[in-house]
Structures are given as structure tokens and as C-alpha cells.
BAVO-530733 format. One record per residue: x, y, z of N, C-alpha, C in turn; residue in three letters. Coordinates in steps of 0.05 Angstrom, whole numbers, plus 5000, padded with zeros to 4 digits. Atoms other than C-alpha are relative to their C-alpha. Layout:
<recs>
+------+------+------+------+------+------+------+------+------+-----+
!   nX !   nY !   nZ !  caX !  caY !  caZ !   cX !   cY !   cZ !  aa !
+------+------+------+------+------+------+------+------+------+-----+
!    X !    Y !    Z !    X !    Y !    Z !    X !    Y !    Z ! ALA !
...
+------+------+------+------+------+------+------+------+------+-----+
</recs>
This chain:
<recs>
+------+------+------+------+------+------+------+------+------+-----+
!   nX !   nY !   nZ !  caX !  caY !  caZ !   cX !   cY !   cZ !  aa !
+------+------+------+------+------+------+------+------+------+-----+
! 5002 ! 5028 ! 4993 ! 2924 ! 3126 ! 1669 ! 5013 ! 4983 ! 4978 ! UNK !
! 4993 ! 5016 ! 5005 ! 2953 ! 3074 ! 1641 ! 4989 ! 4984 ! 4979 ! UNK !
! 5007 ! 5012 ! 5022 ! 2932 ! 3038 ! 1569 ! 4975 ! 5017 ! 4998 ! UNK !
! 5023 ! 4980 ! 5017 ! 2886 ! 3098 ! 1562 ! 5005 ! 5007 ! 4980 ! UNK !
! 4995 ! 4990 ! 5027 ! 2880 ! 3125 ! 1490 ! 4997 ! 5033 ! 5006 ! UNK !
! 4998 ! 4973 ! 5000 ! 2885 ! 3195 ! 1472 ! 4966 ! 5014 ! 5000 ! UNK !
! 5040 ! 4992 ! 5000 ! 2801 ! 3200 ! 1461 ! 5004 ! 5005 ! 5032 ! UNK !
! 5014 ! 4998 ! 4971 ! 2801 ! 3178 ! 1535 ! 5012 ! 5024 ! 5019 ! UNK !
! 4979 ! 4983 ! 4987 ! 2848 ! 3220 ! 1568 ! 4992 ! 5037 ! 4990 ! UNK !
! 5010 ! 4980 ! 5011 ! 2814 ! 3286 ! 1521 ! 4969 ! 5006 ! 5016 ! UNK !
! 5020 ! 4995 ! 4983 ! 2744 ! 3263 ! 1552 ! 5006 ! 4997 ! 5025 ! UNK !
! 5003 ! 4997 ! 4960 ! 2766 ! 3255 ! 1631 ! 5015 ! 5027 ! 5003 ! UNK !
! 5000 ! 4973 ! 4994 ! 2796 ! 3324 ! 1621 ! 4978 ! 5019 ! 4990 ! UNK !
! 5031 ! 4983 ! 5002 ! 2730 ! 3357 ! 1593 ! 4989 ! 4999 ! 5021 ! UNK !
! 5009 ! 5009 ! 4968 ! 2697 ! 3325 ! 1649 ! 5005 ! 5009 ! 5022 ! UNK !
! 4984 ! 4981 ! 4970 ! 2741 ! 3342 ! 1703 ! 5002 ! 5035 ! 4996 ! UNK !
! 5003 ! 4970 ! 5008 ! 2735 ! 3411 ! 1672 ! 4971 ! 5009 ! 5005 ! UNK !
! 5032 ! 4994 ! 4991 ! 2651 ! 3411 ! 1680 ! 5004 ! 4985 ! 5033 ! UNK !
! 5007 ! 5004 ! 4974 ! 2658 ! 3373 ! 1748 ! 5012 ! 5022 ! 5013 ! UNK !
! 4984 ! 4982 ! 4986 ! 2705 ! 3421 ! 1773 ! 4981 ! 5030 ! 4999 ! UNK !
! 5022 ! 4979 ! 4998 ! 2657 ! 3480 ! 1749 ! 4977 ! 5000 ! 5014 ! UNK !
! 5022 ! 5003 ! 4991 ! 2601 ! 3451 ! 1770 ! 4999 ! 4992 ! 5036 ! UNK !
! 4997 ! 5003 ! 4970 ! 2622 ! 3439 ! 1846 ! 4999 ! 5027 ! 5007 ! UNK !
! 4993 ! 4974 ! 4987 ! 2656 ! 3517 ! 1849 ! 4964 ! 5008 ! 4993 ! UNK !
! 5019 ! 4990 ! 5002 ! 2590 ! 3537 ! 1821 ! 4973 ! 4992 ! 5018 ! UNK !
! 5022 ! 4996 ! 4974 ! 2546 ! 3503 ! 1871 ! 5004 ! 5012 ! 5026 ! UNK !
! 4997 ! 4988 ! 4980 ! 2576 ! 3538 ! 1923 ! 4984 ! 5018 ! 5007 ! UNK !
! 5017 ! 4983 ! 4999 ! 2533 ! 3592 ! 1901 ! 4967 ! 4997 ! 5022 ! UNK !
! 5030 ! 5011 ! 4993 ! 2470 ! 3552 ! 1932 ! 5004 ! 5020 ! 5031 ! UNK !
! 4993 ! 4987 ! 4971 ! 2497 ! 3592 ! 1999 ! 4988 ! 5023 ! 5004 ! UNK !
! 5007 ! 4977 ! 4998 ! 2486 ! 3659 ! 1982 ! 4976 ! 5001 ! 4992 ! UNK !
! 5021 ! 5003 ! 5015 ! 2430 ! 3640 ! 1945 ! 4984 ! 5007 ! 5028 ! UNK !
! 5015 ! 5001 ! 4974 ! 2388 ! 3604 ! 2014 ! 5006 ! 5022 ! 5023 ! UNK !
! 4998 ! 4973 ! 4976 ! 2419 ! 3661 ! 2060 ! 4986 ! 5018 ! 4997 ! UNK !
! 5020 ! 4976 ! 5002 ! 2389 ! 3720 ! 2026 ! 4966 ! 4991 ! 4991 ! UNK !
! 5025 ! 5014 ! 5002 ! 2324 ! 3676 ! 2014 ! 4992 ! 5003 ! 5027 ! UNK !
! 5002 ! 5022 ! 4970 ! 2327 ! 3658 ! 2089 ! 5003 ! 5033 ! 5010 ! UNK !
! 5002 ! 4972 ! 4985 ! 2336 ! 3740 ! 2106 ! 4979 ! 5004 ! 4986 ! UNK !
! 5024 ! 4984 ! 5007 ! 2283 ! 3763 ! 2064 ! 4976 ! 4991 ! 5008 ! UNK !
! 5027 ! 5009 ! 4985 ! 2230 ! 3714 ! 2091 ! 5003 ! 5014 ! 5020 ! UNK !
! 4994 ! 4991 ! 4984 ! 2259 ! 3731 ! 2156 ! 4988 ! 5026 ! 5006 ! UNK !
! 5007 ! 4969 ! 5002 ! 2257 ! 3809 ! 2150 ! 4973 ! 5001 ! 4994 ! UNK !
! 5030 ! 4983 ! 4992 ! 2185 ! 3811 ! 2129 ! 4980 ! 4999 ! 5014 ! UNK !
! 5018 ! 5008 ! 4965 ! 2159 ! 3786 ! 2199 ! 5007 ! 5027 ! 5010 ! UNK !
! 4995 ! 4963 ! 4984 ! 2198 ! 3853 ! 2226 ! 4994 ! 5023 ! 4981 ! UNK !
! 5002 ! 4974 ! 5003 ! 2194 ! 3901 ! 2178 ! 4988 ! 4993 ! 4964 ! UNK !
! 5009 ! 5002 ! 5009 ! 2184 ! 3913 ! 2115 ! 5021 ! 4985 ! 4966 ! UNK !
! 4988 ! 5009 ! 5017 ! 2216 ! 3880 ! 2043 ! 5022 ! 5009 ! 4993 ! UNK !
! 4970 ! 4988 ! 5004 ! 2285 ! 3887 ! 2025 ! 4995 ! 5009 ! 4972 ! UNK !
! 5001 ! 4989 ! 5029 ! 2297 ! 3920 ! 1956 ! 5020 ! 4989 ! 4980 ! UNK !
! 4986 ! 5010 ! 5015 ! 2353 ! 3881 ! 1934 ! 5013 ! 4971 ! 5012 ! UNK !
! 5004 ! 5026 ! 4994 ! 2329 ! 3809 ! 1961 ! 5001 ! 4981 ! 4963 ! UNK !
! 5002 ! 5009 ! 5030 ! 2300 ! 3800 ! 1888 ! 5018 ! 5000 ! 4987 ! UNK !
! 4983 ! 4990 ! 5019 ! 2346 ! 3827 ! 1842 ! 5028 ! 4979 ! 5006 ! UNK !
! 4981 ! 5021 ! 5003 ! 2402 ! 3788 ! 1876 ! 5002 ! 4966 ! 5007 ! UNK !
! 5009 ! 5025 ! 5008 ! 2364 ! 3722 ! 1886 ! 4997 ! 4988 ! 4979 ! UNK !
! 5013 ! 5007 ! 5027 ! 2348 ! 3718 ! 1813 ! 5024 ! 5003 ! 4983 ! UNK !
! 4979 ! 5003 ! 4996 ! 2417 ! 3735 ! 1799 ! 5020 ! 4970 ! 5001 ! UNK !
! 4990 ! 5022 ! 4995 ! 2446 ! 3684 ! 1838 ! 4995 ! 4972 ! 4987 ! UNK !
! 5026 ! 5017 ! 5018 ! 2389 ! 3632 ! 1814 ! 5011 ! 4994 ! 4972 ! UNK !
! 4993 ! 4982 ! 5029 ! 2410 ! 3652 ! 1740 ! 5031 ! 4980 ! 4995 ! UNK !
! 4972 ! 5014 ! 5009 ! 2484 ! 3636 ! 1743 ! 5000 ! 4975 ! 5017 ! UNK !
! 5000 ! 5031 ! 4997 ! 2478 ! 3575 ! 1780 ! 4980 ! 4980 ! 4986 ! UNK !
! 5012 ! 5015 ! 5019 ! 2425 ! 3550 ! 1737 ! 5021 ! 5003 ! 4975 ! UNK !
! 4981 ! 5005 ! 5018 ! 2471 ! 3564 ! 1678 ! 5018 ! 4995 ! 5000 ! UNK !
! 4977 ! 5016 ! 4995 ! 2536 ! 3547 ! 1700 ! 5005 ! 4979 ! 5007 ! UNK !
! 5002 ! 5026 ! 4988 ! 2513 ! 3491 ! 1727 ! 4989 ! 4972 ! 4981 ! UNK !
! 5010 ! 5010 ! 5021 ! 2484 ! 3465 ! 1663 ! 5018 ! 4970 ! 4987 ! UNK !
! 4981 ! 5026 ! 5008 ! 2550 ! 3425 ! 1637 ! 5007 ! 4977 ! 5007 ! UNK !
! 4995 ! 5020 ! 4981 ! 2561 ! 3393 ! 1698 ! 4969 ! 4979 ! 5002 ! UNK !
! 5022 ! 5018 ! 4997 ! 2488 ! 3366 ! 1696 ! 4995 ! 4985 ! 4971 ! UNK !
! 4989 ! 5015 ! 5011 ! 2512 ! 3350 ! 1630 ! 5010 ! 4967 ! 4993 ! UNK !
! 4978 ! 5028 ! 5000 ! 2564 ! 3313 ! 1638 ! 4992 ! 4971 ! 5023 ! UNK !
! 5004 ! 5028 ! 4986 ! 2535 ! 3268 ! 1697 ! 4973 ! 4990 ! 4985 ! UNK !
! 5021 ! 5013 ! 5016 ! 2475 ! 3250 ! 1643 ! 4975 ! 5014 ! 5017 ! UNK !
! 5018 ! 4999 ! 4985 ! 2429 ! 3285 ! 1682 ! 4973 ! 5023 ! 4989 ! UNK !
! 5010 ! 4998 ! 5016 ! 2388 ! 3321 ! 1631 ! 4977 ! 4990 ! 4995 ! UNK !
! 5023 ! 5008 ! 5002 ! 2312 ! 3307 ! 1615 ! 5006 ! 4978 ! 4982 ! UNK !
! 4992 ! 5019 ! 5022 ! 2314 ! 3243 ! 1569 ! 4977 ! 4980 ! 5004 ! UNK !
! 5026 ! 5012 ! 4996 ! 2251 ! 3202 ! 1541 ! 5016 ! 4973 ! 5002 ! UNK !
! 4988 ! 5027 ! 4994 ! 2277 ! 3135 ! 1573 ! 4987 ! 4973 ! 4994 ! UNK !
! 5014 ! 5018 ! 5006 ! 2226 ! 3094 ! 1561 ! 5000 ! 4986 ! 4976 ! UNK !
! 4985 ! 5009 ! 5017 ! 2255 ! 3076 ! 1491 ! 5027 ! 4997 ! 4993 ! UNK !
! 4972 ! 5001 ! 4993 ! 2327 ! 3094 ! 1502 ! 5005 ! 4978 ! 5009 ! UNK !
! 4990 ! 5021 ! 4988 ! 2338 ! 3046 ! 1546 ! 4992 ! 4970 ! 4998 ! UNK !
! 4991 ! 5021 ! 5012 ! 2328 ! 2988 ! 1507 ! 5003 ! 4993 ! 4978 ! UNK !
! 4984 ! 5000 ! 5029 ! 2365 ! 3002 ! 1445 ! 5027 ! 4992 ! 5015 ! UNK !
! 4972 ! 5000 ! 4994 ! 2438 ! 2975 ! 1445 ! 5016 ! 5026 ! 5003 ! UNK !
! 4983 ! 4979 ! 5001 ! 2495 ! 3012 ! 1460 ! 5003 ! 5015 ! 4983 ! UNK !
! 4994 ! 4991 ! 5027 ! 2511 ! 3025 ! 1393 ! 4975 ! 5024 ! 4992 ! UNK !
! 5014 ! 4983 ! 5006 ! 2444 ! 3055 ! 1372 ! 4994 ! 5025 ! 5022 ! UNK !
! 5008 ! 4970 ! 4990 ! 2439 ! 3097 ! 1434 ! 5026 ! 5021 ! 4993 ! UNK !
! 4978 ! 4991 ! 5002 ! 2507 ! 3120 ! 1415 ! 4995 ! 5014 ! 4975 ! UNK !
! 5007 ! 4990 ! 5027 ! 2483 ! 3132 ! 1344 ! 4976 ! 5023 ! 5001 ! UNK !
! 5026 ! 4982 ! 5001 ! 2416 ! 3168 ! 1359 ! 5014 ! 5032 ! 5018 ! UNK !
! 4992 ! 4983 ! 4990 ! 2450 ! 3211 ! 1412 ! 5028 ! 5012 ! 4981 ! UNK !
! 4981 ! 4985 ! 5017 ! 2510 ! 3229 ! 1358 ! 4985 ! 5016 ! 4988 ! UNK !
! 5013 ! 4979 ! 5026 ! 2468 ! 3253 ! 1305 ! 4978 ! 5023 ! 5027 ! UNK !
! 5009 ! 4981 ! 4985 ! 2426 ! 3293 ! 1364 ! 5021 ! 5018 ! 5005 ! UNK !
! 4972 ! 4980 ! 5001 ! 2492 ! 3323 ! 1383 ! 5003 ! 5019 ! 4982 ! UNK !
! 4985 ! 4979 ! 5024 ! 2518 ! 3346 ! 1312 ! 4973 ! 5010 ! 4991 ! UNK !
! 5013 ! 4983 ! 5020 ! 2455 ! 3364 ! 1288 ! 4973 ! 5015 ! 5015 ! UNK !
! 5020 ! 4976 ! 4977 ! 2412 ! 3397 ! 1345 ! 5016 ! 5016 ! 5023 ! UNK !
! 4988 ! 4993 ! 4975 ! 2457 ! 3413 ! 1407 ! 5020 ! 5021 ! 4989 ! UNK !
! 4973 ! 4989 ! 5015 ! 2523 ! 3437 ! 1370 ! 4987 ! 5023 ! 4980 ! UNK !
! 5009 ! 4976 ! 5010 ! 2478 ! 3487 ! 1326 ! 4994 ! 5015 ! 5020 ! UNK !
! 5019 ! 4984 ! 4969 ! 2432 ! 3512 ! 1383 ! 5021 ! 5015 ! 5015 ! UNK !
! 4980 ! 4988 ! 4987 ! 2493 ! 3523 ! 1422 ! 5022 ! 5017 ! 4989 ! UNK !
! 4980 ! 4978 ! 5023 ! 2534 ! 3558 ! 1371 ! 4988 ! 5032 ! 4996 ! UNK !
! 5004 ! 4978 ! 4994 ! 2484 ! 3601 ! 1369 ! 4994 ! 5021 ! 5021 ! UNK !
! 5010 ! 4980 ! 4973 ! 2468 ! 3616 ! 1440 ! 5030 ! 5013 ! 5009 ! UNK !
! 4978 ! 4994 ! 4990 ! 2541 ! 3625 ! 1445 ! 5007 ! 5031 ! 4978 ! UNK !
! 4993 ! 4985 ! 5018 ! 2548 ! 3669 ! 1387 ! 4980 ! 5031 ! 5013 ! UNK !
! 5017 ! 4985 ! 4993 ! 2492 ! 3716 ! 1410 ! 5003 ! 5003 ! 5031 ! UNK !
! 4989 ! 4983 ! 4974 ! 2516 ! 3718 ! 1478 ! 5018 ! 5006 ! 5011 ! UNK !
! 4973 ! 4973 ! 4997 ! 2577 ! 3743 ! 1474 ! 4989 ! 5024 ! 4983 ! UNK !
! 5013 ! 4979 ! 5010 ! 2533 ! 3799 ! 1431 ! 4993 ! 5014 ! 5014 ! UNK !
! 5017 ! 4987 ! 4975 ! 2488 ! 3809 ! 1486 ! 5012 ! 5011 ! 5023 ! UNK !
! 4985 ! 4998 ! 4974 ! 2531 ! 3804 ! 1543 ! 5021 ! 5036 ! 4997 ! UNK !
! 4982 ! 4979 ! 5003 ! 2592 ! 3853 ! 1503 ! 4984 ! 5025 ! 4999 ! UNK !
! 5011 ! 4983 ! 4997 ! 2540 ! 3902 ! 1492 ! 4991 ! 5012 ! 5037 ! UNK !
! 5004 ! 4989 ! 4971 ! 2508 ! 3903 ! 1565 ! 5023 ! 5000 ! 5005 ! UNK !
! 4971 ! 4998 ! 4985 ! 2587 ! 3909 ! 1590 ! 5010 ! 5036 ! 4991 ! UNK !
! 5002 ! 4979 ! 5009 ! 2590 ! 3970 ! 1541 ! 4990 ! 5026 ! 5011 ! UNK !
! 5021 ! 4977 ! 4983 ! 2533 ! 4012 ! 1563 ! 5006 ! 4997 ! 5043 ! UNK !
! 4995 ! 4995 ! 4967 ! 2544 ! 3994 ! 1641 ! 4969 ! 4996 ! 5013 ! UNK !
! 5026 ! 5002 ! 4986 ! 2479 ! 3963 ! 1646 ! 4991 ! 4995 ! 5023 ! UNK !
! 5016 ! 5010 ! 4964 ! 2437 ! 3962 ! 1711 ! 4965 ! 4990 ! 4991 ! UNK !
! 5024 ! 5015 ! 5014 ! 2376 ! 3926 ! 1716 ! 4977 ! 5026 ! 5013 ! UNK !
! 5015 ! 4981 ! 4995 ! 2325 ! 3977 ! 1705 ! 4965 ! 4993 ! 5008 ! UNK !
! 5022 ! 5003 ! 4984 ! 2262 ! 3952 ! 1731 ! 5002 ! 4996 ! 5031 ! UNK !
! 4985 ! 5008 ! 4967 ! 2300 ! 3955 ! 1808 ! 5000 ! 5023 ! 5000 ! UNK !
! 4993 ! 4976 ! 4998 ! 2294 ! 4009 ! 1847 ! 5034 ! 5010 ! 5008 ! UNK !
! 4974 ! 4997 ! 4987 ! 2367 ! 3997 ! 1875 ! 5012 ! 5007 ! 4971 ! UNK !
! 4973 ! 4985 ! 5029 ! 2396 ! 3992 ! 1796 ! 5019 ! 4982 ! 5011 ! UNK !
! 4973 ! 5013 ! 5004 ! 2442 ! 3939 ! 1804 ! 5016 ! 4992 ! 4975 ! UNK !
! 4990 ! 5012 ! 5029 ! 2494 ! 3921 ! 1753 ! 4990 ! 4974 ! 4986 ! UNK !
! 5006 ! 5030 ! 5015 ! 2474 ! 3867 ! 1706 ! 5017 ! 4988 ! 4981 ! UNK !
! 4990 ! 5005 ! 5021 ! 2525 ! 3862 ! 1656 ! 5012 ! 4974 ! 5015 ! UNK !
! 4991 ! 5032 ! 4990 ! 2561 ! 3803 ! 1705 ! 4991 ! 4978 ! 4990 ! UNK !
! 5026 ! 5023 ! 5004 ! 2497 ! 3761 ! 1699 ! 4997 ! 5002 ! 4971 ! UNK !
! 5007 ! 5007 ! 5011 ! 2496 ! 3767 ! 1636 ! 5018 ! 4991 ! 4979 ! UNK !
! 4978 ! 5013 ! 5009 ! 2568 ! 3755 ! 1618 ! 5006 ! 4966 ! 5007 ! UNK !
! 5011 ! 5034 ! 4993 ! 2550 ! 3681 ! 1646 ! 4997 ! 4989 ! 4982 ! UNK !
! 5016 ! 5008 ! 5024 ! 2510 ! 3675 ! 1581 ! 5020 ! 4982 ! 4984 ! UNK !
! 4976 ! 5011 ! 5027 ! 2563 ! 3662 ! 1533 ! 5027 ! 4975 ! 5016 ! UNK !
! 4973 ! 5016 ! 4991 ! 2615 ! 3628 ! 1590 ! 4980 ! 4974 ! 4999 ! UNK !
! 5017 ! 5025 ! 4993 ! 2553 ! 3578 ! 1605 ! 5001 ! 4984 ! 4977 ! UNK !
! 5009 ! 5004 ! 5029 ! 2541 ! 3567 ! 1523 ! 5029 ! 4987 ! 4995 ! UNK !
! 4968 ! 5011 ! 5019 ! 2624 ! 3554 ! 1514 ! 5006 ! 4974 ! 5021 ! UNK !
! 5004 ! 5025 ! 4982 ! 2619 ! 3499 ! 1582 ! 4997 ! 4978 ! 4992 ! UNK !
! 5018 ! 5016 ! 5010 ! 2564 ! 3468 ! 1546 ! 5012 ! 4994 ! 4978 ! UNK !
! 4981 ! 5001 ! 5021 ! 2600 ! 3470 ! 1483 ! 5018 ! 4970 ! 5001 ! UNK !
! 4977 ! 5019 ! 4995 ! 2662 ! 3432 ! 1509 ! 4993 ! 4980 ! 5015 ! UNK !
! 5007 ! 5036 ! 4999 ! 2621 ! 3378 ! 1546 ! 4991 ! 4993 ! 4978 ! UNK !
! 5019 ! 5028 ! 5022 ! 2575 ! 3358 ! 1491 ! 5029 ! 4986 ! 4973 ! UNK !
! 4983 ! 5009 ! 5019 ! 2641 ! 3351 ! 1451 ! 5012 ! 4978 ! 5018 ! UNK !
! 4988 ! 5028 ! 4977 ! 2662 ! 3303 ! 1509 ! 4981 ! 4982 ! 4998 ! UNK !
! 5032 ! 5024 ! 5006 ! 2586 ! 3269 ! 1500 ! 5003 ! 4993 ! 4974 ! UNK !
! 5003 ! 5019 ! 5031 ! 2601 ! 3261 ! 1424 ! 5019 ! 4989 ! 5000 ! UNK !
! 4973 ! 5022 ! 5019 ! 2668 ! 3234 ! 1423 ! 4992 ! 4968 ! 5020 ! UNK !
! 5012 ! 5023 ! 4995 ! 2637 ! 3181 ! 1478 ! 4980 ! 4994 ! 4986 ! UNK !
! 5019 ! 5014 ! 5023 ! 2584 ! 3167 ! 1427 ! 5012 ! 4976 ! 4983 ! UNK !
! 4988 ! 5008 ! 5025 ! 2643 ! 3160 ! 1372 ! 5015 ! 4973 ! 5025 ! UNK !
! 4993 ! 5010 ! 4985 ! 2678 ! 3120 ! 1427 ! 4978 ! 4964 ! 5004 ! UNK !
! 5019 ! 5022 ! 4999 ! 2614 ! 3070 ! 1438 ! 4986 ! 4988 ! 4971 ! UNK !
! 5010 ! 5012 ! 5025 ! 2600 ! 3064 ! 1367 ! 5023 ! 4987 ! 4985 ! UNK !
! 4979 ! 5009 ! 5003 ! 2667 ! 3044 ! 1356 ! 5011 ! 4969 ! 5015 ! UNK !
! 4991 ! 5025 ! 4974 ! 2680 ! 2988 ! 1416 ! 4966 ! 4987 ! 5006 ! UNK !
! 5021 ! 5021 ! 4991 ! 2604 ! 2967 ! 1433 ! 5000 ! 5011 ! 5022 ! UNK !
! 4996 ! 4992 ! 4965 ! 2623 ! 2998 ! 1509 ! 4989 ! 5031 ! 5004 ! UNK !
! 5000 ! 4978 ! 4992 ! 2596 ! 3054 ! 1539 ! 5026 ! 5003 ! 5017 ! UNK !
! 4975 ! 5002 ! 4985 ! 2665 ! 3089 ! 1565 ! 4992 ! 5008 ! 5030 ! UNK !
! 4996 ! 4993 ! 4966 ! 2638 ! 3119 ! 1633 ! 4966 ! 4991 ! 5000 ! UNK !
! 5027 ! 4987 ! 4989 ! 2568 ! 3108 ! 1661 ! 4994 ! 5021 ! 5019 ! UNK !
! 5020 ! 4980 ! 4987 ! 2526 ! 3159 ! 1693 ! 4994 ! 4984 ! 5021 ! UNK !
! 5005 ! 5015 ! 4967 ! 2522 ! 3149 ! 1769 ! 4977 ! 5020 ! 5010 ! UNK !
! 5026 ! 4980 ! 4986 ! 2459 ! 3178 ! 1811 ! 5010 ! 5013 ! 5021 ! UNK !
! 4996 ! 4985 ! 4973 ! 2462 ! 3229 ! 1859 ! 5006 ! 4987 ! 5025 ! UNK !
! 4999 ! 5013 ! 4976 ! 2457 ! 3182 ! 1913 ! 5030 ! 4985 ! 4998 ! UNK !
! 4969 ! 5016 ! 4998 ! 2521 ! 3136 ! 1883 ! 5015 ! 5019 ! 5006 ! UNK !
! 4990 ! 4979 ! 5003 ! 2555 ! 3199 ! 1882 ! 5001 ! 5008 ! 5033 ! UNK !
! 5004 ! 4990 ! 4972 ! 2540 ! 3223 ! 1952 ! 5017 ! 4978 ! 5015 ! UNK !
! 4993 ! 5018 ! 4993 ! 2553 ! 3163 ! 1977 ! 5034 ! 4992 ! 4991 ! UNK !
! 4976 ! 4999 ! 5016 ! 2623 ! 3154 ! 1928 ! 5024 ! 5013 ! 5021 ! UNK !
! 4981 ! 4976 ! 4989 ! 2655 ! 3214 ! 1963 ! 4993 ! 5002 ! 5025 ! UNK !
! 5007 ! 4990 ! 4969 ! 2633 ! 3206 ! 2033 ! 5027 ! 4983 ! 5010 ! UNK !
+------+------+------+------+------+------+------+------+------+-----+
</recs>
């Protein structure tokens, strides 16, 4: 766009990088309700499937974590609002920086660090999940771990430089729209 700066144009590609994940990854919600929607199903006729669980929890799993950045990035995150929201821009910009660099950006360094550990190991061995009688692979699900942790990563570096961005100008650069604007937005 046009008299954008280089900040802005760095955060609407992060962004469009978690929206874009976070759409393919709700797709998942499909397979999810289907095999939810057979296994109720099935145990009116017969009797429990064996690998309803294993790949509901699964599914469940990586769309709760991949889906993380994108809920991210639209602000949608637990947050005690009831003082937030009537500090200026500036100080929410300030309080949420230093939260950034000095809780989020560790936390996540390490969940990232430790799950590419976890993950490379289960990929190694050829783990299956052993409390299943079927034994399905798990190393997928748990190669998630670390892609979810590096997601998260590269928004909150999109949420701090709009911090540095609002502590700099006074302006928040994007607001956070609700589910409903959103629905509504794209219809």
C-alpha cells in the first residue's frame, strides 16, 4: 500500500501469515465433527470405535495449537480488561511490550526449544501412541508442537513491533475486530 512504512508492511505480512494458517487450519473442525458425529452415531448400533479417540484428540490438539497465532493475532486471547481498557494507548502499548519481551518471548523460546526436542525424538523412535489399542502414529501430532511455538513466535513479534509502533505515534495501527465484524466483513 501506499505511504506504508517498512514496520507496516513487516506486520500485515506476519498477519496474513497467522490469518492464512489459521483459516487452512480450521478446516480441520470437519474431520474433527465427522468422526465425533460417527462415534456418537455408532454406539446406538454397535459397539465403540477404537480409533474415534485417539483421532479426535489428535485432531482437537493440532487445531487447538495451530490455531493459537491466529487467535493471536485477532487479539483474541484471555485479557483482564477491566483495567486495560482505560489506560491510553501508549501505556497499553507499554504494559503489553514489556509482557511480550519479558514473559511471552521467553516462555515461547522455550516451548519451542523443547519441542523440536520432543517432537525430533518421537520422529526418531516411530512413536505410536501406546495407551491405544490400534497404536497410531504420534510423532505428526507432536511435530505441531514446535511448528505451533515458531507461529506464535512470529506473531507476538508482529504484537511487539505494534506496541513499538503505538508507543511511537499515540495510534493503535490495526484494531481487533469481533467475530461477528469479521463474519459479517467477508460475507
Amino acid at each position: 500500500m501506499a505511504g506504508e512504512s517498512k514496520l507496516e508492511r513487516v506486520i500485515r505480512a506476519i498477519d496474513a501469515l497467522s490469518t492464512w494458517s489459521g483459516r487452512v487450519v480450521a478446516w480441520l473442525i470437519l474431520p474433527l465433527v465427522a468422526t465425533m458425529t460417527w462415534e456418537v452415531a455408532i454406539r446406538h448400533i454397535a459397539t465403540p470405535t477404537q480409533w474415534a479417540y485417539d483421532t479426535s484428540y489428535m485432531l482437537y490438539g493440532t487445531l487447538f495449537m495451530l490455531g493459537a497465532a491466529y487467535t493471536l493475532q485477532r487479539g483474541a486471547h484471555i485479557r483482564t480488561d477491566f483495567l486495560y481498557q482505560r489506560w491510553s494507548v501508549r501505556t497499553q502499548a507499554a504494559v503489553d511490550a514489556f509482557c511480550y519481551l519479558f514473559l511471552f518471548f521467553p516462555g515461547m523460546a522455550v516451548f519451542l526449544w523443547l519441542g523440536v526436542e520432543f517432537a525430533w525424538a518421537s520422529w526418531l523412535r516411530g512413536e505410536r501412541a501406546a495407551g491405544s489399542s490400534w497404536m497410531p502414529v504420534i510423532y505428526p501430532l507432536k511435530a505441531v508442537i514446535p511448528v505451533a511455538a515458531a507461529l506464535l513466535l512470529l506473531q507476538g513479534a508482529s504484537e511487539l513491533l505494534k506496541c513499538l509502533y503505538a508507543l511511537r505515534t499515540g495510534r493503535q495501527l490495526a484494531a481487533h475486530r469481533t467475530l461477528e465484524e469479521l463474519v459479517s466483513h467477508e460475507s
